[in-house]
N, C-alpha and C positions, 0 to 999 in steps of 0.2 A: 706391261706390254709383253706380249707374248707373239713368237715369228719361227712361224711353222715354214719350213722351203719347199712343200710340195701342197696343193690342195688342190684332191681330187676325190676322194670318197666324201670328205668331210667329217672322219673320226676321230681326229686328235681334236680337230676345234669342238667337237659334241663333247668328247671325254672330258676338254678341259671348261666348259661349259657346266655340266656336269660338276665338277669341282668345286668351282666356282659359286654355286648355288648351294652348294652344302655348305660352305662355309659362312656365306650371307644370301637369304634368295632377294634382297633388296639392292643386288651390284648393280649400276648402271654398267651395260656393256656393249659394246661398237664391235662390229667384225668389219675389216675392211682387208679386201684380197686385192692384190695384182697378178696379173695373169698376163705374161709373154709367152706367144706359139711363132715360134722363127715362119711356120708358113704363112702368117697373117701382117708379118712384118715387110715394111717395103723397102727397097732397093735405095739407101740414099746418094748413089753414086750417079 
């Protein structure tokens, strides 16, 4: 498990991608991101 705190270009998960497939190109591999934007977040008050 690898947990990156920001994604937005999506370089670190390419690079470690990347890695990843050098070592074995047979990895099963899942990218799963969450994304909180406070503007899109609503008021629970």
């Amino acid at each position: 498990m690898i947990i990156d705190d920001v994604a937005t270009s999506g370089s670190t998960i390419n690079e470690i991608l990347r890695s990843l497939r050098i070592l074995n190109e047979d990895n099963d591999i899942a990218i799963f991101s969450l994304i909180g934007r406070k503007d899109l977040m609503t008021d629970a008050n």
